[in-house]
C-alpha positions in Angstrom: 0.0 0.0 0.0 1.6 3.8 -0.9 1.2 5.6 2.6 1.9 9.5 2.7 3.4 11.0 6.0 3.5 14.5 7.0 4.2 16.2 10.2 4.6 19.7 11.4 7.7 19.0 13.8 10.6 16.3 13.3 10.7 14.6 17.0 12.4 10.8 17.7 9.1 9.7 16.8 8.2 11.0 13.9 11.9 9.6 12.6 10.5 6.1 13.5 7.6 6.5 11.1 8.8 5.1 7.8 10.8 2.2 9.8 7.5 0.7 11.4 5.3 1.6 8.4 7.5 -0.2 5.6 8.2 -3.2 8.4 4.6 -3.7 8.2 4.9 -4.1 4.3 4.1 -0.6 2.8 5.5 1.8 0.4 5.8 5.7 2.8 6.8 8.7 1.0 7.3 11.3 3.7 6.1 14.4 2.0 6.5 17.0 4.8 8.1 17.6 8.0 8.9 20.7 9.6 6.3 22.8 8.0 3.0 24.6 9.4 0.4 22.2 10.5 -2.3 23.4 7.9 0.2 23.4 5.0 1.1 19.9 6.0 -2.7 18.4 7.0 -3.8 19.7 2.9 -0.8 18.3 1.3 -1.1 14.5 2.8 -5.1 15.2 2.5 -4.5 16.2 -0.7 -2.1 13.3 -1.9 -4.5 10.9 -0.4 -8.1 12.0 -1.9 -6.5 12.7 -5.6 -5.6 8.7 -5.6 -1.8 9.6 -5.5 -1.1 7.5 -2.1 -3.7 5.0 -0.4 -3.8 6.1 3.2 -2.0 9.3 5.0 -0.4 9.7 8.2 -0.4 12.9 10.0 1.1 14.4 13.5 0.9 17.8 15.2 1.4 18.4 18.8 -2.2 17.4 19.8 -3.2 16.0 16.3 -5.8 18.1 16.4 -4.6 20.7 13.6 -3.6 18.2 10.9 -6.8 16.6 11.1 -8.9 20.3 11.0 -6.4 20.9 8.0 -6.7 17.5 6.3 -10.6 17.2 6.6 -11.2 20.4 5.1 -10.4 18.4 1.6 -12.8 16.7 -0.5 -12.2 13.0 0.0 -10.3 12.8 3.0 -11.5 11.8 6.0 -9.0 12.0 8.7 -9.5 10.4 12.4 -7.5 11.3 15.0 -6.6 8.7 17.3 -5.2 8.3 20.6 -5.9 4.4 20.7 -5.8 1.5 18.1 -9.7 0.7 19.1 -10.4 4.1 17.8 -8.2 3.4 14.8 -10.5 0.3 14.5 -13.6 2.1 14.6 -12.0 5.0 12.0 -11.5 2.4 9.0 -14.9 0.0 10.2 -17.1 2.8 10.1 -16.1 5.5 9.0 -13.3 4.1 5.8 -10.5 6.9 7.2 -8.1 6.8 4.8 -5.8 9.4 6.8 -5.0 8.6 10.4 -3.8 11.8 12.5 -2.0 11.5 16.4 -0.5 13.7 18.7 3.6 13.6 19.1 2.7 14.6 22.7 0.8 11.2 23.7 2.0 8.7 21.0 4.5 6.3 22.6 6.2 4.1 19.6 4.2 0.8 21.2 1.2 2.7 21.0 1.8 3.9 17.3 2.1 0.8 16.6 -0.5 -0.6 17.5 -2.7 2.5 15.9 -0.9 1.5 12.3 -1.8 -2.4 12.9 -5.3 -1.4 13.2 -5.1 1.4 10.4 -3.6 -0.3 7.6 -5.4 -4.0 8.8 -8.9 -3.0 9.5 -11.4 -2.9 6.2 -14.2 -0.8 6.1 -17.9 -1.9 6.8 -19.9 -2.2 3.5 -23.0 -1.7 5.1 -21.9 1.8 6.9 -21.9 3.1 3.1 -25.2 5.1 3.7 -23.1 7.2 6.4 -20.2 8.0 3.5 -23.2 9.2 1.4 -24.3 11.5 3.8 -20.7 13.1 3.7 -21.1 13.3 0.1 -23.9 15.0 0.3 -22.9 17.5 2.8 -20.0 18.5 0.5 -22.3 19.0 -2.0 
């Protein structure tokens, strides 16, 4: 799978990243590190919802600005998560294709465990309807 990874900061975790991600089997580009959260939430948004890369990773302080930034574009649908149950629940039902997480909580075990359930949990055909209704609120 191509994964794209952008953060605002470069911290010891963030330099783990692409190690764990292409252990697990997949292709990361790192696209941005260093820059201004918004500028960094659109670009892996945007690499993501154009079909360039299957699945995003983002990482702000809290997570919280990456995932503002990367769900203001069409397509994306960013979840941040602080556990890999949520990450679960992000691909089950809701088919997040860009996972967001704070650099301040995230221990490496823990992002682990958050990309296991990312890239390994399918979405839930029958939670389509709800993806429709995001269509339609985008108009």
């Amino acid at each position: 799978m191509k994964v794209v990874f952008g953060s605002d900061e470069r911290t010891n975790l963030t330099d783990m990243v692409p190690g764990i991600v292409s252990e697990m089997g997949h292709d990361v580009e790192v696209v941005s590190v260093g820059e201004d959260w918004a500028k960094v939430g659109r670009l892996v948004a945007e690499l993501v919802a154009s079909g360039s890369a299957e699945r995003g990773l983002l990482c702000c302080t809290t997570g919280t600005g990456v995932t503002i930034a990367a769900n203001r574009v069409r397509g994306a649908r960013a979840a941040l998560c602080t556990d890999s149950e949520t990450a679960v629940g992000a691909r089950r039902w809701n088919d997040a294709n860009v996972l967001a997480f704070s650099l301040r909580l995230t221990t490496e075990a823990l992002l682990t465990e958050m990309l296991t359930a990312f890239f390994d949990t399918p979405f839930d055909p029958s939670e389509s309807a709800s993806l429709d209704c995001l269509d339609q609120i985008d108009g």
